[in-house]
N, C-alpha and C positions, 0 to 999 in steps of 0.2 A: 482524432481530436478535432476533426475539422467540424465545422457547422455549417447550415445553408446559407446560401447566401441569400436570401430572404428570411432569414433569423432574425428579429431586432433586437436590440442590447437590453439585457433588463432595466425593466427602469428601478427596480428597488436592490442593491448590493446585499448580497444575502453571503451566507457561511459557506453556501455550496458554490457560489455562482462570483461575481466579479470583487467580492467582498474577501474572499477568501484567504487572498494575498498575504494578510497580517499572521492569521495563526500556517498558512502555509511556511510563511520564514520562523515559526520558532518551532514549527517540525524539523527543519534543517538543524535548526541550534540542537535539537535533542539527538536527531540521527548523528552531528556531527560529535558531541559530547558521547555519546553513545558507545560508537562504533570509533571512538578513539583509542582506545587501549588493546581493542583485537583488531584493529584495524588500519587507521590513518598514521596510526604511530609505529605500526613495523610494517609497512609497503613492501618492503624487499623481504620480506619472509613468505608473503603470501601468494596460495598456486596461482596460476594461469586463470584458472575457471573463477574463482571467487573473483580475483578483478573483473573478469569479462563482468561478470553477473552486476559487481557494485558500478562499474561503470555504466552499464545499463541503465538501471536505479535510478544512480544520479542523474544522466539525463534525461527520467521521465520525470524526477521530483523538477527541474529544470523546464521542463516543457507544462507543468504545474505551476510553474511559479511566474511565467512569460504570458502563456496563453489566457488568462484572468487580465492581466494589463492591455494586450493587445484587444480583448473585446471593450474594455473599459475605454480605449482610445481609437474605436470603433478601425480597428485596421485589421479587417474581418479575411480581406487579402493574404496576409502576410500570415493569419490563424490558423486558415487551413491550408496555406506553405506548407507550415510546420506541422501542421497536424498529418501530415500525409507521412513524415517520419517515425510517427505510432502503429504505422503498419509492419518498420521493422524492429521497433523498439521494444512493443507486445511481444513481439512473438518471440524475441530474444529473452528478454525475461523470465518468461514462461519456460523456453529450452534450458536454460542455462541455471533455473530453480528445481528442474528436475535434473540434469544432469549433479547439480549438486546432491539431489536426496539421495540420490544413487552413492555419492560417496558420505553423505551424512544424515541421509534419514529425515530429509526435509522437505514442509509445504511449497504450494507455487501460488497467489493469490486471482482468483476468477473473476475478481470487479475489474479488471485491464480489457477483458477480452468485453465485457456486458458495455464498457464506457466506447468503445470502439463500434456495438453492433447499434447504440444506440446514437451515433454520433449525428444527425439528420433530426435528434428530437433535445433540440435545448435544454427542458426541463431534466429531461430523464442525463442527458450528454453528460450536463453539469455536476451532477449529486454522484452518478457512476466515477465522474475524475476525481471528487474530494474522496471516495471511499479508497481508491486504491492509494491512498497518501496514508490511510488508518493502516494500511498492510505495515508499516514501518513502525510504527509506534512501540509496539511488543517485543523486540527485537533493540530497538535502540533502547527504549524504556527498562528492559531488564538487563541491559548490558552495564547500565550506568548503577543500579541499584544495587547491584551484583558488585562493584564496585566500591559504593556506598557501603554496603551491610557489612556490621563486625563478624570476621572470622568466627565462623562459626553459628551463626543465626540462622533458626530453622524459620526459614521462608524461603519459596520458591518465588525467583523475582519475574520470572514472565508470569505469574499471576498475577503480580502488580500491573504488570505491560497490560495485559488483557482488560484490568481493572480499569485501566484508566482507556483503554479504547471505548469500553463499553460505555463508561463514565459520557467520555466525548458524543457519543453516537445515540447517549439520552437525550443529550445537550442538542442536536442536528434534528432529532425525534420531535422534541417540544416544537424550536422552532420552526420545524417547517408543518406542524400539525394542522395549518389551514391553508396551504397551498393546493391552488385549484390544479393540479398536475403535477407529478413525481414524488408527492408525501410517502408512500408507500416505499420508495428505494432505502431508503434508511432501516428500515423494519426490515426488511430482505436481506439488507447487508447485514442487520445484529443476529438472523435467526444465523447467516451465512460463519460468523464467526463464534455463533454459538457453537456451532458443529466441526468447526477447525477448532476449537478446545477441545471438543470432547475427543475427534481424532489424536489432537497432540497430547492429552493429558489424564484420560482418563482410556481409550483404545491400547495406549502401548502397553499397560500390563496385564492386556488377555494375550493368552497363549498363542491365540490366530493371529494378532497384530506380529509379534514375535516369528512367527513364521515366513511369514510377508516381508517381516523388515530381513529378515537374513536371507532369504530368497533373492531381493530385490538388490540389496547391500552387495551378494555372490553375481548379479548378471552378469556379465558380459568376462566375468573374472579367471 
């Protein structure tokens, strides 16, 4: 998460970059609304791994929410302090999202590791950290709808989740369509998430997928 230290501070606050902060905190409200009901609200039910994993989470949504400030108050020092804790915080995540699919059959998101190899390129740093904040969206957004929805309503509410990332990620598309450098990450990350639905929602009812998940479910068992 670090930048160079010859990096200068944007001068224009954008979505991706130092501007971010605002809708960064009402990601928190929606993860926190969210993941209250499977989550924040029975702590002591939940295994080991899933904490590890949320704990992770939170302090990268955390190092999201810090690292915008600190460039905005040019303490470019203390940025890539902390940035240098995304070297264990990545990799955690990433372990502890497969260690989970093994017992639940679940993704791990790749814009963590793209915002870390690009961390020496501003433009690109910045757009790669707001995306892996979009990995939360579907996940807290369907948990709360799921919630929301009368007993019994046929809708699948992480299509909502997806809906509205994608929604977001039009929204990042538009503006950053004439940025002389990293327009294109956005496009990357929707084709990226295109292809994480079609794995999560349209993959599991071929037979192959099915074999994979109970192969993979059986490791080590």
């Amino acid at each position: 998460m670090a930048v160079s230290a010859t990096s200068a501070v944007p001068r224009r606050p954008g979505l991706w970059g130092i501007g971010s902060g605002a809708w960064m905190w009402g990601l928190v409200a929606l993860v926190g609304v969210g993941f209250w009901k499977t989550y924040f609200s029975r702590l002591g039910l939940v295994d080991a791994v899933t904490h590890l994993h949320a704990g992770l989470m939170l302090a990268w949504m955390a190092m999201l929410l810090v690292q915008p400030w600190l460039i905005r108050t040019r303490r470019m020092a203390l940025h890539r302090q902390i940035g240098q804790f995304s070297y264990g915080v990545m990799p955690g995540v990433l372990l502890t999202a497969l260690w989970l699919s093994h017992l639940r059959i679940a993704a791990a998101p790749p814009e963590m590791g793209l915002a870390i190899v690009h961390r020496r390129e501003p433009a690109l740093h910045a757009r790669y950290m707001v995306a892996t904040a979009l990995v939360m969206i579907d996940p807290a957004a369907a948990r709360l709808m799921l919630a929301l929805l009368p007993e019994g309503a046929r809708f699948n509410p992480s299509w909502g989740g997806y809906a509205l990332t994608f929604a977001i990620l039009a929204v990042l598309i538009v503006f950053d369509r004439a940025a002389p450098r990293g327009r294109g990450v956005f496009r990357f990350v929707a084709a990226v998430f295109a292809l994480n639905f079609v794995l999560m929602h349209v993959e599991p009812g071929t037979q192959a997928w099915q074999s994979f998940a109970h192969g993979w479910a059986a490791l080590g068992g």
